[in-house]
N, C-alpha and C positions, 0 to 999 in steps of 0.2 A: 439513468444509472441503475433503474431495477433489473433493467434484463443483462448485467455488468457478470453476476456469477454463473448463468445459464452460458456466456459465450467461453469460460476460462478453467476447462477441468477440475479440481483441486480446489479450487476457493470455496472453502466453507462459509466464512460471512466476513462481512465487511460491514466497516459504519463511518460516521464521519463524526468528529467532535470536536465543537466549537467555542472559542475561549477570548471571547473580545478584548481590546479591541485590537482584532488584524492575527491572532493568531487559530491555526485551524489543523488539525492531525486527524491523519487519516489512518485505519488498523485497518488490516484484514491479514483474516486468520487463514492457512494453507492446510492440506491434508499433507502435505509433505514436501521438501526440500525439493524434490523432483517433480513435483508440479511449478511452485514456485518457480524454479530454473526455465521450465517449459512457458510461463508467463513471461518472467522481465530479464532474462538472458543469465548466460554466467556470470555479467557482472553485480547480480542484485544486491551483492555488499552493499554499494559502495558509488553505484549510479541509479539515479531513482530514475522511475516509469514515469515519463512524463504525456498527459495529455495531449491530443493533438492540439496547438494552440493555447495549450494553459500556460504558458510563461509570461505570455502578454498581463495575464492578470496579478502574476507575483509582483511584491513590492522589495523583496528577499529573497536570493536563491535558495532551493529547497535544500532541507536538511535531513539524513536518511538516517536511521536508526534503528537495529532490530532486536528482536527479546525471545527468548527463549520461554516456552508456557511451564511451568512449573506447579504442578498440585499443592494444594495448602494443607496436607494430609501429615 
């Protein structure tokens, strides 16, 4: 997964955070909507980027959700 944002224009950083038992969220942050789009297609609402073969490992379909970065200013 380290060489993940050298292959994806736009992706500033990613990380992975884990919250036992069984659950796991993944972030990463974009330089922009248009990189984004250029990574996980025009449906990135609303269908998540699935690994090749990471279903196998789910116990629960995935669940997508996005957030707007907002300054604490």
């Amino acid at each position: 997964m380290r060489a993940f944002p050298e292959r994806h224009p736009g992706l500033v950083a990613h990380e992975v955070l884990l919250a036992p038992p069984g659950t796991l969220l993944y972030v990463s942050r974009w330089r922009s909507e248009a990189d984004l789009v250029a990574y996980a297609g025009e449906h990135w609402r609303d269908q998540p980027v699935v690994l090749p073969e990471e279903d196998e490992y789910l116990v629960a379909p995935l669940q997508v959700r996005h957030f707007t970065h907002a300054p604490l200013n």
